[in-house]
VOGU-3710 file (C-alpha; in Angstrom, 3 decimals, decimal comma):
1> xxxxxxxxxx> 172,815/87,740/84,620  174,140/84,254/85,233  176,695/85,900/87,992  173,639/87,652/89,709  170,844/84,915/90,592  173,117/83,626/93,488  172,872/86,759/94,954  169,303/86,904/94,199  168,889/83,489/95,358  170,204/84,008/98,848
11> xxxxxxxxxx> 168,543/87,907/98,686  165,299/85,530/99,148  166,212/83,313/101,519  167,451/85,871/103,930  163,870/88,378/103,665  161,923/84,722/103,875  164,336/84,175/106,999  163,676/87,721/108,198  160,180/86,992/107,324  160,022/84,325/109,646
21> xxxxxxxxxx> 161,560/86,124/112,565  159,191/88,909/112,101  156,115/86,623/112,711  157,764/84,357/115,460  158,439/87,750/117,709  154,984/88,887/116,839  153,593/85,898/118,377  155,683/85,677/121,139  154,821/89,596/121,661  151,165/88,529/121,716
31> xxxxxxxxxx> 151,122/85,575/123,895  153,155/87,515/126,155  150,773/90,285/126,220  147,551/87,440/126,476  148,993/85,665/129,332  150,529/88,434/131,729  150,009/91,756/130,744  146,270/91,668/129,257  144,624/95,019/129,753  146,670/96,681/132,431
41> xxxxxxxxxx> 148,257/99,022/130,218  146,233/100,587/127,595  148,574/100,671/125,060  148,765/96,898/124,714  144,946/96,436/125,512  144,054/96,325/121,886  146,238/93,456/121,525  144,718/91,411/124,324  141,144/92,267/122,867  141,957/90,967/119,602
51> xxxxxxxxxx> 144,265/88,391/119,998  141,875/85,089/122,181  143,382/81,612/122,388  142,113/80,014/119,685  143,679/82,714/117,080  146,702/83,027/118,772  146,802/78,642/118,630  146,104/78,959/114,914  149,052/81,783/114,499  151,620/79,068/116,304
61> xxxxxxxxxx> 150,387/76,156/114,003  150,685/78,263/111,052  153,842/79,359/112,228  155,132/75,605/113,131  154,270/75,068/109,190  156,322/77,809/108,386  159,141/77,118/110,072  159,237/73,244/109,321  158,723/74,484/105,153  162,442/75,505/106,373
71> xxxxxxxxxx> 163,663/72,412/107,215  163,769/73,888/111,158  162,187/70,779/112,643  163,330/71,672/116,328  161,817/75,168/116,033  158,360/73,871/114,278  158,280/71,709/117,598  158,804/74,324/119,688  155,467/76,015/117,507  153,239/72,948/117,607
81> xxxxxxxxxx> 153,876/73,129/121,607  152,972/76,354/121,764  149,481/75,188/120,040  148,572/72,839/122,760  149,041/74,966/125,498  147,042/78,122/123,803  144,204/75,371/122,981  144,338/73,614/126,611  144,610/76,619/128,252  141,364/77,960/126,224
91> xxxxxxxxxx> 139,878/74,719/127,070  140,590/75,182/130,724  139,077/78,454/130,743  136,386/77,595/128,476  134,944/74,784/130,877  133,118/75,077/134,189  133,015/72,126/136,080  130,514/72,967/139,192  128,813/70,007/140,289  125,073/69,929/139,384
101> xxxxxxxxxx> 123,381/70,503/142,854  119,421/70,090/143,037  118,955/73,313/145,217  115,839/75,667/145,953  115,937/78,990/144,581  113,858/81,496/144,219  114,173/84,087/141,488  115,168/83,284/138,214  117,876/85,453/135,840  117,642/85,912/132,523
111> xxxxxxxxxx> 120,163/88,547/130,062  120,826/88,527/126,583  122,071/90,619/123,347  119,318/90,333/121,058  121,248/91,709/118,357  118,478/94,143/117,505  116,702/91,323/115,754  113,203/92,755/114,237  111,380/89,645/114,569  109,209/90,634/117,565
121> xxxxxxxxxx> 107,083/87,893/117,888  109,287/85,057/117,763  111,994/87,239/119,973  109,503/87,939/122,596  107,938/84,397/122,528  111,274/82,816/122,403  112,626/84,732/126,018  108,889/84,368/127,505  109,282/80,772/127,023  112,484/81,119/129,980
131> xxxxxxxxxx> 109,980/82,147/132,432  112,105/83,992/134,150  111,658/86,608/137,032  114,384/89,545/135,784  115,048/89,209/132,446  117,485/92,326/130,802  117,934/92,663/127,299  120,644/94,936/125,115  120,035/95,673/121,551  117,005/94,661/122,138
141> xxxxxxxxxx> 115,051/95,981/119,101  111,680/97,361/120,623  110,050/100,260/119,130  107,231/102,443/119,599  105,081/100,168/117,217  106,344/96,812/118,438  105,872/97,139/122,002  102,304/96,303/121,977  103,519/93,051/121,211  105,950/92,951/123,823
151> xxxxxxxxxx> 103,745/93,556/125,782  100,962/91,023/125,160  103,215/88,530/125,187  104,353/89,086/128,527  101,067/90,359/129,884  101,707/89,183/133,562  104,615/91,289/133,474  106,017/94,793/133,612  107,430/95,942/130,341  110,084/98,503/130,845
161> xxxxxxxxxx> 111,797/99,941/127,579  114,749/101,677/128,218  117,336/104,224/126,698  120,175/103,201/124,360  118,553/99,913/123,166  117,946/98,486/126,287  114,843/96,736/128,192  114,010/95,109/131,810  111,143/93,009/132,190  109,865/91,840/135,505
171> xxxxxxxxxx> 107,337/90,238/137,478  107,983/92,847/139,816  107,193/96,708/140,151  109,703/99,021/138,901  109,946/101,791/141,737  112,806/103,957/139,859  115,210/104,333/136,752  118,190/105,953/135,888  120,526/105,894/132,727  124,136/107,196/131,933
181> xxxxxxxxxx> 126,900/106,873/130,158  130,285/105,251/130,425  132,635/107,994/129,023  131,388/107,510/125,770  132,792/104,432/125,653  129,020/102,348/126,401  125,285/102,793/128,593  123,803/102,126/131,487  120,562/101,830/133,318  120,256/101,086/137,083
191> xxxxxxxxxx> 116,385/100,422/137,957  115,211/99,396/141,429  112,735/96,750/141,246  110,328/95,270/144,347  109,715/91,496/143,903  108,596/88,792/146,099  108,705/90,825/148,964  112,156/92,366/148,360  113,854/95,133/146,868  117,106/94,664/144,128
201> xxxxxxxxxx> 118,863/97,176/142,026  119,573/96,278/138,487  122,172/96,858/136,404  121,655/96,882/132,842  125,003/98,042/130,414  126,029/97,747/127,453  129,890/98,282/126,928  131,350/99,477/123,154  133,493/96,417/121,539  136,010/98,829/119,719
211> xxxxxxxxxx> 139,160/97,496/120,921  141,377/100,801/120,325  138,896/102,919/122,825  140,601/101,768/126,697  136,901/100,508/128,770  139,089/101,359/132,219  137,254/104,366/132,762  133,845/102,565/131,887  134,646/100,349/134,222  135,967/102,523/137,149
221> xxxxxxxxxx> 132,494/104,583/136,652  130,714/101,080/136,903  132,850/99,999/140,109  132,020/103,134/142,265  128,005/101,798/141,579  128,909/98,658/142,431  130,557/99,725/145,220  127,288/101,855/146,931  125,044/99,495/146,028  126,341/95,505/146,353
231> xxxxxxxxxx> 125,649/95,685/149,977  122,016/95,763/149,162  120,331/92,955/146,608  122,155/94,131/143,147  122,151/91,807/139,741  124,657/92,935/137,177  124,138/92,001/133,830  125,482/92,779/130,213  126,868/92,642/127,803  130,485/93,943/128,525
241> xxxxxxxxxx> 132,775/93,000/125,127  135,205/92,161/128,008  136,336/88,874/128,291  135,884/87,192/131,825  139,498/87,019/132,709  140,475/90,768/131,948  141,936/92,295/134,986  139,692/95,525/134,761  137,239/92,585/136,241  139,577/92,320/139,532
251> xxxxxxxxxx> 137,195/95,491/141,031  133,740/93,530/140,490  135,399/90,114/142,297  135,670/92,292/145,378  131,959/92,919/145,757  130,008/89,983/143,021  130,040/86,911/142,412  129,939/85,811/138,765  127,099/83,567/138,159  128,607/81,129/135,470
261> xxxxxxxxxx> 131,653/80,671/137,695  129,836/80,101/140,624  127,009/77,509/139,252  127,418/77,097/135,373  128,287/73,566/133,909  129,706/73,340/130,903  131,289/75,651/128,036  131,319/79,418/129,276  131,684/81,234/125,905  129,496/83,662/124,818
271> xxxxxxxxxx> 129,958/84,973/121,450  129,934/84,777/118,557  127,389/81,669/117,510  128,150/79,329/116,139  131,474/79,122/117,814  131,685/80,983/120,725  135,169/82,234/121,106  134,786/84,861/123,916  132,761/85,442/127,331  131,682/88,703/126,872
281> xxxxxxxxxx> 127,817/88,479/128,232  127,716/88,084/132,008  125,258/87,798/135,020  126,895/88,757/138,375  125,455/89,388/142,062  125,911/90,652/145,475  127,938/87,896/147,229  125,027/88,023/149,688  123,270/85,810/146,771  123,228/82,221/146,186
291> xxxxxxxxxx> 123,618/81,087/142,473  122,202/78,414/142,695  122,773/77,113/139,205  123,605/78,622/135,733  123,646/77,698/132,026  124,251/79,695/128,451  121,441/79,039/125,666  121,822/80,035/121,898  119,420/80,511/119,506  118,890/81,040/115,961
301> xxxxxxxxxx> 117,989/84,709/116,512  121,130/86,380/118,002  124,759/85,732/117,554  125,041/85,950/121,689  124,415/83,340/123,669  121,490/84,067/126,195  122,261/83,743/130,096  120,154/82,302/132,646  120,660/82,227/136,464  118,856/80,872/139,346
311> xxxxxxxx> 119,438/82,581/142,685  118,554/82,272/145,720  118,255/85,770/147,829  118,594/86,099/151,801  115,687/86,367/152,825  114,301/83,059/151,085  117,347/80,790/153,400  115,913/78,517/155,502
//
């Protein structure tokens, strides 16, 4: 027995060495995948969808740990590097920096996953309390028996509930409506609205999170509506369980303009509250629109942050 436990003994340090290897390619696999390839291949998308900076930062620090437990100083180092740049480069992409500009504008944005929260009341007080122009909601919870009180509260404004959760309430008159899906893989509804004296198409979607089902052909359907109508006034908003900087984006930049990245200040994740990891809710609009400013608000009622745009449209420049 004697004779065996130095064979045992290095049995264990070679599977904890093999151990270690495993992990350390894993990680390199998934920063790889998080910095270059994201979601252009399918295959690895459900990697990039699960793996954002701040997990992949704790992974490397763990892994630092691991390795220095080993005595491998140089190769903890190497870890603990690899830490700071997943956490500053999550910090760089976390932070918008536009310069706070006191600028007319003249319709006012407002989207937000309500999480399907029951409290009626307080939800429709709460977003009434905005005062914005446009406001689209996902998940957002009204029923046949609770949208009296939707819409008392917001009795100088058009209540529209719509299919698959969703809801658009305006100042404005809602002149048509249509709703789809996204290949099964999430809904839409695009409404045409008239307000101050102008006409905008809105639309509303709501995108599955399931990271094994691919959203390219989601977002190829939503591209081809983007493309017919962003030459006209069109506000996109949703909740997309897409982070801002996957490629299947690339199409929107083309027509839109994102309205955090264009006039938010400050940090630019969305969900979940209390710490926002991910940008998944967006606002975005024909480049033929001025954002004039934008900010993210959370609340005690949702585990998404609410956003909230100003804009200025065309035919409101001086």
């Amino acid at each position: 027995m004697n004779a065996m436990l130095p064979q045992i003994s290095t049995l264990i340090h070679q599977s904890v060495m093999l151990f270690r290897y495993f992990l350390s390619g894993l990680f390199i696999s998934c920063l790889a995948i998080r910095f270059f390839v994201k979601d252009w291949i399918d295959a690895f998308s459900v990697v990039y969808y699960s793996t954002p900076l701040p997990l992949l930062a704790t992974f490397s620090f763990m892994l630092g740990i691991i390795w220095l437990a080993g005595k491998r100083t140089r190769v903890a180092q190497v870890y603990f590097i690899f830490t700071i740049v997943c956490l500053l480069a999550w910090s760089c992409e976390s932070f918008s920096l536009n310069s706070r500009v006191s600028a007319p504008s003249n319709l006012k944005l407002f989207f937000w996953n309500a999480a399907s929260n029951k409290s009626a009341n307080e939800i429709a007080s709460h977003i009434h309390s905005f005062d914005a122009d446009v406001i689209g909601i996902v998940e957002s919870g009204i029923k046949k028996k609770t949208e009296t009180i939707w819409k008392n509260v917001f009795s100088n404004y058009h209540v529209e509930p719509l299919a698959d959760g969703m809801a658009l309430i305006t100042r404005g008159k809602i002149l048509s409506k249509e709703r789809g899906s996204l290949g099964r893989r999430g809904h839409f509804n695009l409404l045409e609205v008239a307000l101050n004296g102008e006409r905008f198409h809105v639309l509303l979607v709501d995108l599955d999170g399931d990271p094994f089902q691919s959203r390219s052909p989601a977002f190829e359907q939503l591209s081809k509506m983007i493309r017919s109508y962003s030459p006209a006034n069109l506000i996109v908003m949703g909740d997309f369980n897409t982070p801002l900087d996957s490629v299947l984006f690339e199409s929107f930049r083309q027509y839109l303009t994102h309205a955090f990245e264009s006039g938010g200040i400050g940090f630019a994740k969305t969900w979940p509250i209390p710490l926002p990891v991910l940008a998944i809710d967006h606002i975005w609009v024909s480049k033929k629109i001025k954002v004039v400013n934008c900010n993210l608000n959370s609340s005690r009622f949702s585990d998404h942050r609410a956003v909230v745009a100003n804009i200025e449209t065309p035919l409101s420049w001086p």
